[in-house]
MARBA-3410 file (N, C-alpha, C, O; in Angstrom, 1 decimal):
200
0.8,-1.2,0.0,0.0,0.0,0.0,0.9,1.2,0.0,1.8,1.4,0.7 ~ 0.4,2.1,-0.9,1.4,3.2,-0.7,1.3,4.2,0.6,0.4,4.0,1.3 ~ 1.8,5.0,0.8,2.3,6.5,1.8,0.8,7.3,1.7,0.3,7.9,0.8 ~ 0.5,7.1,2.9,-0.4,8.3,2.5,0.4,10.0,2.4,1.3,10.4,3.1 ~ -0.1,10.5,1.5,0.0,11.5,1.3,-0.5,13.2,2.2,-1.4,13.0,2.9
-0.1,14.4,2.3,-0.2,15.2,2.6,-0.2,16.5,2.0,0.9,16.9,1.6 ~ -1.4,17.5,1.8,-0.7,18.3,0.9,-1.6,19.9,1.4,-2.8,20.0,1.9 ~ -0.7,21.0,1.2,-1.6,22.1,1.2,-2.6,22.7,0.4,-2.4,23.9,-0.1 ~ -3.4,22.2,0.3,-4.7,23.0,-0.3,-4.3,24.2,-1.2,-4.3,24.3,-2.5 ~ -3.9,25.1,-0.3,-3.2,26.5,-1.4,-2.3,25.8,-2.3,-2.7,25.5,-3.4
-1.1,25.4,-1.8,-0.1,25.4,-2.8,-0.5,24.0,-3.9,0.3,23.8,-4.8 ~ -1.7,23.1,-3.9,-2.0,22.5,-4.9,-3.3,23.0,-5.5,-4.2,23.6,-5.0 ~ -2.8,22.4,-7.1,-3.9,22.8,-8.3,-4.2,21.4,-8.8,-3.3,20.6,-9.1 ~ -5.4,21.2,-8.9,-6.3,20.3,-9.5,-6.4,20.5,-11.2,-7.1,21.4,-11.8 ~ -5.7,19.5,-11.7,-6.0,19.6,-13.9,-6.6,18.6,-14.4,-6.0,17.5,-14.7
-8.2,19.0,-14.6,-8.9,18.0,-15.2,-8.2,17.7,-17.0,-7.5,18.6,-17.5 ~ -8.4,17.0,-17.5,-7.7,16.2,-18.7,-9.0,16.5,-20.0,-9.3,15.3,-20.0 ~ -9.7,17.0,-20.7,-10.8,16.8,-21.8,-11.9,16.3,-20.9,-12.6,15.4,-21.6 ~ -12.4,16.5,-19.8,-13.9,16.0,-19.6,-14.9,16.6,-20.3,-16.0,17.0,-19.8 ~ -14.5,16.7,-21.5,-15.4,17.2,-22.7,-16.4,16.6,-22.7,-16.3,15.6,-21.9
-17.7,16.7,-23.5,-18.8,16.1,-24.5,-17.7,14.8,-25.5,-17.6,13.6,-25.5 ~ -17.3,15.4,-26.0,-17.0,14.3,-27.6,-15.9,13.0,-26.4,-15.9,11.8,-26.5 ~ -15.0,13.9,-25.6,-14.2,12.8,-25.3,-14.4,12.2,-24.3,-14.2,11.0,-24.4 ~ -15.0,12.7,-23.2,-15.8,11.9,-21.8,-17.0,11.1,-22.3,-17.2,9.9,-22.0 ~ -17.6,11.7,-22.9,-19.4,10.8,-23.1,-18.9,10.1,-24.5,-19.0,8.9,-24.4
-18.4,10.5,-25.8,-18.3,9.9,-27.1,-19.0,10.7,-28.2,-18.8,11.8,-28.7 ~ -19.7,10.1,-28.3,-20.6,10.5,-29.8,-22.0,11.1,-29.7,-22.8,10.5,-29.0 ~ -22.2,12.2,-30.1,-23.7,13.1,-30.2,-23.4,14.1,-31.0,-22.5,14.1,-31.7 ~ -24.4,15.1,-30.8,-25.5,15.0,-29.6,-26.5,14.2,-29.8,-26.6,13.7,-30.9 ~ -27.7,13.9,-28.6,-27.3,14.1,-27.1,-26.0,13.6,-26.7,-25.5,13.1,-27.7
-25.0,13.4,-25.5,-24.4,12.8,-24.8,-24.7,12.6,-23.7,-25.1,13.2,-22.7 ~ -24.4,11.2,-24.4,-25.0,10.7,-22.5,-23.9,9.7,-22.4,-23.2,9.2,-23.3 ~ -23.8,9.3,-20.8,-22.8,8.8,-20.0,-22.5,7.4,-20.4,-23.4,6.6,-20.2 ~ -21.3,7.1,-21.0,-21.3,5.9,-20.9,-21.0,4.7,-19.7,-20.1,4.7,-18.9 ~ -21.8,3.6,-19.7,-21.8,2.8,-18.2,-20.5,2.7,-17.6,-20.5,2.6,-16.4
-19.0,2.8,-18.4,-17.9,2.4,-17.8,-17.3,4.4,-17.9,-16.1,4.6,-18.0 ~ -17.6,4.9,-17.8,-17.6,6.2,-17.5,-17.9,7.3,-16.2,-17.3,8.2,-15.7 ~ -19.2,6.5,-15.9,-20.1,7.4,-14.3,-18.9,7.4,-13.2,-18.4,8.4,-12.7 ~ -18.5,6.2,-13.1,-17.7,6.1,-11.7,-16.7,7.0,-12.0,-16.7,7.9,-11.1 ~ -15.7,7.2,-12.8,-14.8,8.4,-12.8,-15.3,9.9,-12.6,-14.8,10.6,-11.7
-16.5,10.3,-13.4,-17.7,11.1,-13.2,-17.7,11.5,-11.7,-17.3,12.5,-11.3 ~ -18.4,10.3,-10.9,-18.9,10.5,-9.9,-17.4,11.2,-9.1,-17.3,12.3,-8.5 ~ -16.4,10.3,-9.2,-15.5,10.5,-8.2,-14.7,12.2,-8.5,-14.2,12.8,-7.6 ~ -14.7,12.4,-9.3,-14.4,13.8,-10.2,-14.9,14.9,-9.3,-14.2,15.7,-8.7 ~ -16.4,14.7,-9.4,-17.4,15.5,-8.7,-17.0,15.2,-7.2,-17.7,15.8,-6.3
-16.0,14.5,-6.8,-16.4,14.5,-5.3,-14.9,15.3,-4.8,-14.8,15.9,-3.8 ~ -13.9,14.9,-5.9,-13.0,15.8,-5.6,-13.2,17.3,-5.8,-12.9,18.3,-5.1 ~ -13.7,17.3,-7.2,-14.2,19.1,-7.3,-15.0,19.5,-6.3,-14.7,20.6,-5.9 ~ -16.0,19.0,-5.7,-16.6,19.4,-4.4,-15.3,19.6,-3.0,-15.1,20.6,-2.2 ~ -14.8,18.7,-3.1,-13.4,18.8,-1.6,-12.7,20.1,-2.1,-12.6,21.1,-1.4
-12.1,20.1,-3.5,-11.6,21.6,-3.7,-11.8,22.6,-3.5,-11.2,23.4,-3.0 ~ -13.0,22.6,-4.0,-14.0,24.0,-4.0,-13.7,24.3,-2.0,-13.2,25.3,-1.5 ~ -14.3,23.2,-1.4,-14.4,23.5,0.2,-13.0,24.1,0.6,-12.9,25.2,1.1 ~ -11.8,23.4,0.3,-11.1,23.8,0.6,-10.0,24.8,0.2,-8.9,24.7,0.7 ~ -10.5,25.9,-0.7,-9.6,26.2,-1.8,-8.8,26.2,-2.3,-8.0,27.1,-2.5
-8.8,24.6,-3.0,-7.5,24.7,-4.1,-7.9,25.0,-5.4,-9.1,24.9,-5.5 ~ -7.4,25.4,-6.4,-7.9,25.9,-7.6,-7.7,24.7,-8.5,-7.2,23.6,-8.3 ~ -8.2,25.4,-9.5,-8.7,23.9,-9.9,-8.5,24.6,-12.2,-9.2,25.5,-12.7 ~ -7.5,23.9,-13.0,-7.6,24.1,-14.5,-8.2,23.5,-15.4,-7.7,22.4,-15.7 ~ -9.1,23.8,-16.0,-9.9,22.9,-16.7,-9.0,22.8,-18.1,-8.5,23.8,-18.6
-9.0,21.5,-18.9,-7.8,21.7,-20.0,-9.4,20.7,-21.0,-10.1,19.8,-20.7 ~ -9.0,21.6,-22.2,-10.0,21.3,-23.5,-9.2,21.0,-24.6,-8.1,21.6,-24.6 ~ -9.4,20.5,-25.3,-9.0,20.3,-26.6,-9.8,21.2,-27.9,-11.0,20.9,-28.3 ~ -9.2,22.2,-28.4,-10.2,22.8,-29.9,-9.5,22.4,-31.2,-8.3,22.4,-31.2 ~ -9.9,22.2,-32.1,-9.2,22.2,-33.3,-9.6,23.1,-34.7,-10.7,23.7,-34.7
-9.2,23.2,-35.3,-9.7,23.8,-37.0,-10.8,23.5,-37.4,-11.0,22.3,-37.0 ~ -11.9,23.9,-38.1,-12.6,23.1,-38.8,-11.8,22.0,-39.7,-11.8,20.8,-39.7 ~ -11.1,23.0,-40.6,-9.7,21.6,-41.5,-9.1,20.6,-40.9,-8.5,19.8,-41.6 ~ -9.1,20.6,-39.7,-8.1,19.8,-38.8,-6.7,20.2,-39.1,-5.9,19.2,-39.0 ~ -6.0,21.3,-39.4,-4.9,21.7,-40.1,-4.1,21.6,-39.0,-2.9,21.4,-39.3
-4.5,21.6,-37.8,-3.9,21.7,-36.1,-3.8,20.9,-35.6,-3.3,20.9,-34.4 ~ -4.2,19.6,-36.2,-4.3,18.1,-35.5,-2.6,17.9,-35.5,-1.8,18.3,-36.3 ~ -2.4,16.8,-34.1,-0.7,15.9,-34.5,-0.4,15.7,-36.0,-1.4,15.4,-36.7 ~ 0.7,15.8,-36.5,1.1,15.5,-37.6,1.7,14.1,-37.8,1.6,13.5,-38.9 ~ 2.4,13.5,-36.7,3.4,12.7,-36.0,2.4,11.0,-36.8,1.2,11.0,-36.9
3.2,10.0,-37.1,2.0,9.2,-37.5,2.4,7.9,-36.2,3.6,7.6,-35.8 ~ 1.4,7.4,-35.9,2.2,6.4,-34.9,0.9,4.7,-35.4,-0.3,4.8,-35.9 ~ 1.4,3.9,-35.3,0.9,2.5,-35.4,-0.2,2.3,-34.8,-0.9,1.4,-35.3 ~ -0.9,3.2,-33.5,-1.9,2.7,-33.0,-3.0,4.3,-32.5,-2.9,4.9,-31.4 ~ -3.7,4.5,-33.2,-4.8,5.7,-32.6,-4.0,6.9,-33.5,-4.2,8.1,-33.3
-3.1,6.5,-34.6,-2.7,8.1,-35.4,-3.4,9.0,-35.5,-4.5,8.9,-35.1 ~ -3.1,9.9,-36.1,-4.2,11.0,-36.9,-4.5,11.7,-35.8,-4.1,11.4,-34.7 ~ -5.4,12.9,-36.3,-5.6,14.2,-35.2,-7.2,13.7,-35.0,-7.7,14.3,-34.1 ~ -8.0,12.6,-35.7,-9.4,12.4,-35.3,-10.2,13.4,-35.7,-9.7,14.3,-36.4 ~ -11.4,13.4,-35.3,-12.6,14.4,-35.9,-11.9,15.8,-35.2,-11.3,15.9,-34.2
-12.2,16.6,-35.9,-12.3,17.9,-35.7,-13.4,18.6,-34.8,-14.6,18.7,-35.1 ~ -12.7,19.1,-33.6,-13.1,19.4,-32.0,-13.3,20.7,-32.5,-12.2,21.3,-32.5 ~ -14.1,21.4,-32.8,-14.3,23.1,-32.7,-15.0,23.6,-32.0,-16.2,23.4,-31.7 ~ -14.0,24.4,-31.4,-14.1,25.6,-30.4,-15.5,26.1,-30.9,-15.9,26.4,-32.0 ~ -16.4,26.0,-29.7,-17.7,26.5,-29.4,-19.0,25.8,-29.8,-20.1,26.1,-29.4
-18.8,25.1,-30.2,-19.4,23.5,-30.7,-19.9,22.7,-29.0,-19.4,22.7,-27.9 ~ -21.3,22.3,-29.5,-21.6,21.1,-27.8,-20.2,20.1,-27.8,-20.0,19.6,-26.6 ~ -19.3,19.6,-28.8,-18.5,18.7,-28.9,-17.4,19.1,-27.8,-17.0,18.1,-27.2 ~ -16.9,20.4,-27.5,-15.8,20.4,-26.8,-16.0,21.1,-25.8,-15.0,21.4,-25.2 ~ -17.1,21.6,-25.2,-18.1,22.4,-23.7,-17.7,20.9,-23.0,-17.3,19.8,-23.5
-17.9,21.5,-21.7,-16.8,20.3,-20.8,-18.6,20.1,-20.0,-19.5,20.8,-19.8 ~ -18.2,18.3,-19.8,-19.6,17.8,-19.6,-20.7,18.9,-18.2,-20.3,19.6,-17.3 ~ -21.8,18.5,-18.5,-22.5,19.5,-17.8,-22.5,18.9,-16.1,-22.9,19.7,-15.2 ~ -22.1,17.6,-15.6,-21.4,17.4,-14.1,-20.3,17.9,-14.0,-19.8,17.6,-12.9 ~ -19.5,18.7,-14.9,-17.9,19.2,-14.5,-18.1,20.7,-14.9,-17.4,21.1,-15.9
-18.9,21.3,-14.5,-18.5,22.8,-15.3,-17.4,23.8,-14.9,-17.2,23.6,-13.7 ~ -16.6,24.6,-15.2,-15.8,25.1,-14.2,-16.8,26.5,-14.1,-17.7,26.8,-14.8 ~ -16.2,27.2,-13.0,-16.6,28.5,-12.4,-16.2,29.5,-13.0,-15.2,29.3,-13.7 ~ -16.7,30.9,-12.8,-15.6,31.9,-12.8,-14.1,32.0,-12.1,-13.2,32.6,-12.6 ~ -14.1,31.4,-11.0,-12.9,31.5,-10.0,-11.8,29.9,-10.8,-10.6,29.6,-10.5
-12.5,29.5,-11.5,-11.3,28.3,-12.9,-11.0,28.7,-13.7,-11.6,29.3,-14.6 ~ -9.5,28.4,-13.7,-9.1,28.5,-15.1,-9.4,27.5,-16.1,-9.6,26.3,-15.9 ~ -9.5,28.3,-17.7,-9.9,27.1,-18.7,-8.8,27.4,-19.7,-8.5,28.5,-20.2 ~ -8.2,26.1,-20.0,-6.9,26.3,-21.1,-7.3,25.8,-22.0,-8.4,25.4,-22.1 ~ -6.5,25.8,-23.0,-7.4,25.1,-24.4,-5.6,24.5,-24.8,-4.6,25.2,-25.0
-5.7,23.2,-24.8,-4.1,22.1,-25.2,-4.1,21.8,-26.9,-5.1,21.2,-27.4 ~ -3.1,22.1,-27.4,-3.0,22.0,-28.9,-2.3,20.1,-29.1,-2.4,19.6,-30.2 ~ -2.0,19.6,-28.2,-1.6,18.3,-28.1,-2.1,17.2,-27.1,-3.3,17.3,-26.9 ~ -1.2,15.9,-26.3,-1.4,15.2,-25.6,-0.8,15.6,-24.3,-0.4,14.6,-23.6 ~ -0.7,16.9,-23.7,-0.3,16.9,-22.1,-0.8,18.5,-22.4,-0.8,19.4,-23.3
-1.1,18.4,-20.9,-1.9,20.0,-20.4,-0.7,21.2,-20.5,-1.0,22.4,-20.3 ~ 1.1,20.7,-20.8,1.5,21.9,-20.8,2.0,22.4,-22.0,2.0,23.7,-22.1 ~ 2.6,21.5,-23.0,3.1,21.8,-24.0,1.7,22.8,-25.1,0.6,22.3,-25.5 ~ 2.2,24.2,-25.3,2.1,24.9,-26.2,0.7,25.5,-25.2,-0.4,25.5,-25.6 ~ 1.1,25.9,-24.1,-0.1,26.6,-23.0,0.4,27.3,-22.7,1.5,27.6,-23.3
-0.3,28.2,-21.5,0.1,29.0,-20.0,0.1,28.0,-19.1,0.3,28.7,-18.1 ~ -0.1,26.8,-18.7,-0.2,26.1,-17.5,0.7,26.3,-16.4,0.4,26.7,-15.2 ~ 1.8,26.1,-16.9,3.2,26.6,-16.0,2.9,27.9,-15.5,2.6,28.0,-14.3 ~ 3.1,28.6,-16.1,2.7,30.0,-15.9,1.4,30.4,-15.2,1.2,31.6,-14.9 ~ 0.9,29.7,-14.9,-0.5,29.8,-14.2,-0.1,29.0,-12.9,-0.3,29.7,-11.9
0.4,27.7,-12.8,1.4,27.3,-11.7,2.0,28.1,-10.9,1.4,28.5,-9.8 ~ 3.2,28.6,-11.2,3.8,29.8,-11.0,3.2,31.4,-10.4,3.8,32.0,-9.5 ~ 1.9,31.9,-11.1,1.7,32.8,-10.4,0.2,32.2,-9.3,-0.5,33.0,-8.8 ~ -0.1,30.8,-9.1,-0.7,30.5,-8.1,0.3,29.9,-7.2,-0.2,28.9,-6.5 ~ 1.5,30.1,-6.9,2.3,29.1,-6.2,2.2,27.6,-6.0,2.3,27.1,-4.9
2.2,27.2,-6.7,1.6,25.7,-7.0,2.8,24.7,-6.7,3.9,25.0,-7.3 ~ 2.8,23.9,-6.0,3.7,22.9,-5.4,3.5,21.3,-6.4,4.0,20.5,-7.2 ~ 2.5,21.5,-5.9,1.6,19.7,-6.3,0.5,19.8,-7.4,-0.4,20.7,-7.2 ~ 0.4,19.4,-8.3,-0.7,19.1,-9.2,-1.2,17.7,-9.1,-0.5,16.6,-9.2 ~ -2.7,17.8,-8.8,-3.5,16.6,-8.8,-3.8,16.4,-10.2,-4.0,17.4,-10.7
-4.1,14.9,-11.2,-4.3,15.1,-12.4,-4.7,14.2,-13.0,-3.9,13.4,-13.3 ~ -6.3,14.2,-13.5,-7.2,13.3,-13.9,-7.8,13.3,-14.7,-8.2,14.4,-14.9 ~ -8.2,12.3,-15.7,-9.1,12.7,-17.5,-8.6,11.5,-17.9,-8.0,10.6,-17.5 ~ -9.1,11.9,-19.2,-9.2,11.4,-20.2,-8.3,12.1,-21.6,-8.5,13.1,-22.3 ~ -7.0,10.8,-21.7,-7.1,9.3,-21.2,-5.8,8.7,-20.7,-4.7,8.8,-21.2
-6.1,8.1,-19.7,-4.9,7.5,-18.8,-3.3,7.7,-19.3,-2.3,8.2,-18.8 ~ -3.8,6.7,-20.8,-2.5,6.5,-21.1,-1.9,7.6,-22.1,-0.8,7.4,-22.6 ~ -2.6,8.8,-22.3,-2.3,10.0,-23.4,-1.7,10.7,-22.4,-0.7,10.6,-21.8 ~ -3.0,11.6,-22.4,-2.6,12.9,-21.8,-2.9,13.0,-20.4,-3.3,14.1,-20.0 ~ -2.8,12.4,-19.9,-2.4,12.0,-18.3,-1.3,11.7,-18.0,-0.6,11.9,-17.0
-1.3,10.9,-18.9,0.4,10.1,-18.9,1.5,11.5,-19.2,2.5,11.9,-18.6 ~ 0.9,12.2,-20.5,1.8,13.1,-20.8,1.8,14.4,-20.2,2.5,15.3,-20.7 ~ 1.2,14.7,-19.3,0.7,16.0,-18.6,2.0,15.3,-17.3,3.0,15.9,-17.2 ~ 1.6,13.9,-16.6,2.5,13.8,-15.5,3.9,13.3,-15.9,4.7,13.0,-15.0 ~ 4.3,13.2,-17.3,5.8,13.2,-17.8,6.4,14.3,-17.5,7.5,14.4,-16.9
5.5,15.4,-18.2,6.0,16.6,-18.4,6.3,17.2,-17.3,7.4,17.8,-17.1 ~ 5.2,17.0,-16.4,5.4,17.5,-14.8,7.1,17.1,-14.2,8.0,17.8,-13.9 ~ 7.1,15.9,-14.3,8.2,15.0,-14.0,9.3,16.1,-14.4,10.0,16.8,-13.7 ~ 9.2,15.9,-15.8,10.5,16.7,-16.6,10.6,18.3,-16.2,11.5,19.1,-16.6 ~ 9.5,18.5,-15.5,10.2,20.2,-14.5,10.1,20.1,-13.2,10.0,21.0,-12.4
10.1,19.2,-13.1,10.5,19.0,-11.3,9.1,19.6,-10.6,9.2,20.4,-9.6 ~ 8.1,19.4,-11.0,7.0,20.0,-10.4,6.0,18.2,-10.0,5.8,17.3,-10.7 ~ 5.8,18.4,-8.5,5.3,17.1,-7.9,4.1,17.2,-8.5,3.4,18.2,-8.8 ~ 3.7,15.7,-8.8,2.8,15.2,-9.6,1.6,13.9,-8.4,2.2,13.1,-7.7 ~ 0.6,13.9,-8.3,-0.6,13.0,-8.2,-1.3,12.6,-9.4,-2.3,13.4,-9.5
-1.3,11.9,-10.1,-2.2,11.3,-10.6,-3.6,10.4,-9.9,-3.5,9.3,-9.4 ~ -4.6,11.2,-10.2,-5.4,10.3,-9.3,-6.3,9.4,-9.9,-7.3,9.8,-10.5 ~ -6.0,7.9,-9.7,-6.4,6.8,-10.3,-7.7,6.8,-10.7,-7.8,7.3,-11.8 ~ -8.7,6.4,-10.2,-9.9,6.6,-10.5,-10.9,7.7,-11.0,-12.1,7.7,-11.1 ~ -9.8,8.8,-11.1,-10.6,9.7,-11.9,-10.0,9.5,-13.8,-10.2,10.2,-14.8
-9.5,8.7,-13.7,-8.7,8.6,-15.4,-9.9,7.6,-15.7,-10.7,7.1,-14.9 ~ -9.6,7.4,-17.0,-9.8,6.2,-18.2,-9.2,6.0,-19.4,-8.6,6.9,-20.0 ~ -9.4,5.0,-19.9,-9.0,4.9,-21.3,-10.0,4.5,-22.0,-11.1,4.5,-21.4 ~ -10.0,4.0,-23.4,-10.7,3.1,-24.0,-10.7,1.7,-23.5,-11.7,1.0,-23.4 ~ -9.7,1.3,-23.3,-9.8,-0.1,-23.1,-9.6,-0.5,-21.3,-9.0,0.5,-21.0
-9.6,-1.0,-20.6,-9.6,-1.2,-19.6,-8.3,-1.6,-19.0,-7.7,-1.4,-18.0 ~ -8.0,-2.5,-20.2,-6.4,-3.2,-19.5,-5.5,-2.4,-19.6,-4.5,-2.6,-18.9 ~ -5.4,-1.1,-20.4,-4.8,-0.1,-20.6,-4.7,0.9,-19.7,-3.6,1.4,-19.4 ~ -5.6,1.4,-19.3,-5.7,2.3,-18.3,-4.8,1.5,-16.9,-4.0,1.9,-16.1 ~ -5.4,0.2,-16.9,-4.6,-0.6,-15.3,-3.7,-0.4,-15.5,-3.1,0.4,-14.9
-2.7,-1.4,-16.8,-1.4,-1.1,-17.4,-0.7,0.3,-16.8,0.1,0.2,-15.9 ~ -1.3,1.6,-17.4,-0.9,2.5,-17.0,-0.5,3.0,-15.6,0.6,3.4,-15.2 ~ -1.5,3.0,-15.0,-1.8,3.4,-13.5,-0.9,2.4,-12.2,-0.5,2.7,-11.0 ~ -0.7,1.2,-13.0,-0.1,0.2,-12.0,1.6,0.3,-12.4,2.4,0.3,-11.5 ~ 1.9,0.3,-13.7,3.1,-0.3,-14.2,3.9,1.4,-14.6,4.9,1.8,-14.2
2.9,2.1,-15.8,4.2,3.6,-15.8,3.8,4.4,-15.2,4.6,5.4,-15.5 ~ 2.8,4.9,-14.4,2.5,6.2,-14.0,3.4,5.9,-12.3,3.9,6.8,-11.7 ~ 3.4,4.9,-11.9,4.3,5.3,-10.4,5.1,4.8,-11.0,5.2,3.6,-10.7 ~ 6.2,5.3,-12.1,7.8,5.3,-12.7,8.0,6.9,-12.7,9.2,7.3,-12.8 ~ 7.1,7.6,-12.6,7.3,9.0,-12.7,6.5,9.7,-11.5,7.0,10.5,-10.8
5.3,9.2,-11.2,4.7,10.3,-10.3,4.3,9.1,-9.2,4.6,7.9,-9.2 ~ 3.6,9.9,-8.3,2.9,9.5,-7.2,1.0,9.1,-8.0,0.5,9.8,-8.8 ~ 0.5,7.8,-7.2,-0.6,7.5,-8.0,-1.2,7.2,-6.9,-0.7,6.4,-6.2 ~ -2.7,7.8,-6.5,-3.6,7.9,-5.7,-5.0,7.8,-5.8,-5.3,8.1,-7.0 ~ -6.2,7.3,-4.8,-7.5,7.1,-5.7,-8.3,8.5,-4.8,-7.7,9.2,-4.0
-9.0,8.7,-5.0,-9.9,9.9,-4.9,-9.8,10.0,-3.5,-9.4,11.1,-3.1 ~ -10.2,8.9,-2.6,-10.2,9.1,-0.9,-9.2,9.7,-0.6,-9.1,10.9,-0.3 ~ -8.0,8.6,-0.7,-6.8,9.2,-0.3,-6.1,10.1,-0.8,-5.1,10.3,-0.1 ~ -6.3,10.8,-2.1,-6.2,12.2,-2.3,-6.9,13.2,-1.5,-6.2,14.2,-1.3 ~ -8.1,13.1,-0.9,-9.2,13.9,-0.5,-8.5,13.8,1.7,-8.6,14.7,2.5
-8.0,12.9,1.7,-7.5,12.5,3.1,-6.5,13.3,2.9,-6.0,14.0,3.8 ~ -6.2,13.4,2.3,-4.2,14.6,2.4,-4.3,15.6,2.1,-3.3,16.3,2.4 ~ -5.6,16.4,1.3,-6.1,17.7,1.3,-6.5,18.0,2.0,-7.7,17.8,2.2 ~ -5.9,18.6,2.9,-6.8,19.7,4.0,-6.1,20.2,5.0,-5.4,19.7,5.8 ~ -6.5,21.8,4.8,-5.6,22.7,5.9,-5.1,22.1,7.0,-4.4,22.7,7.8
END
């Protein structure tokens, strides 16, 4: 069992991953939940509720693209290539599902790739919140979760990944991930015991 954890509220930020319409729920409109979906959902909501109480701030990261897809990855890889349908900015497709909305007092970034920092302000938003710890959950485990807490890794900025707020498509993938590379780089935690180490 691992270490429980400890953290200050101020100096950590919570970065949700695409809990969009197109990429949380799939295909619409309507969107609706898919059955292996709710429980991350649920648990999401229960950390965004502990944040909110205890004020840590909290980044919401979206994906937009071109109508052309001209902005999609170029990079071609063997499994999931290509930039996929075209996510446009202001569309029901890329509005972040209606159980995760952010507030005025959230930030909302918009990621041109697979990790919440490359080609952002994230850092920079880090930085002028004094941010120690990032907690960090979405969709999908093994993308941009994975590549949000690489990148973290690679600036020396402490990382939580919190287990049961991720997914993937496939199930064995996301375990894979969560059990075998994400504690090679970060600290990996499930919603309780993230929520047990938050607080003044």
């Amino acid at each position: 069992m691992a270490d429980p954890i400890q953290l200050d509220p101020k100096k950590t930020c919570l970065i949700l991953i695409d809990m969009i319409n197109a990429v949380a729920k799939g295909a619409g409109p309507p969107y609706d939940v898919p059955a292996n979906r709710q429980e991350v959902i649920d648990n999401f909501q229960k950390l965004v509720a502990h944040c909110r109480s205890v004020g840590t701030p909290m980044i919401f990261i979206t994906t937009h693209r071109r109508p052309d897809n001209a902005d999609a990855p170029k990079t071609i890889s063997d499994v999931g290539g290509g930039g996929g349908a075209p996510m446009i900015g202001g569309t029901p497709a890329t509005e972040f599902i209606d159980e995760l909305r952010p507030t005025a007092d959230d930030w909302v970034v918009v990621k041109p790739r697979f990790t919440a920092f490359y080609g952002t302000n994230v850092e920079a938003i880090l930085n002028t919140l004094g941010t120690e710890t990032i907690l960090v959950g979405g969709i999908s485990t093994q993308r941009s979760v994975e590549g949000t807490a690489r990148d973290a890794k690679n600036r020396d900025i402490q990382c939580v990944v919190v287990s049961d707020c991720c997914t993937a498509g496939e199930i064995d993938v996301h375990q894979m991930t969560v059990e075998h590379v994400l504690p090679l780089l970060v600290r990996v935690r499930n919603t309780d015991e993230v929520i047990a180490g938050l607080h003044a």
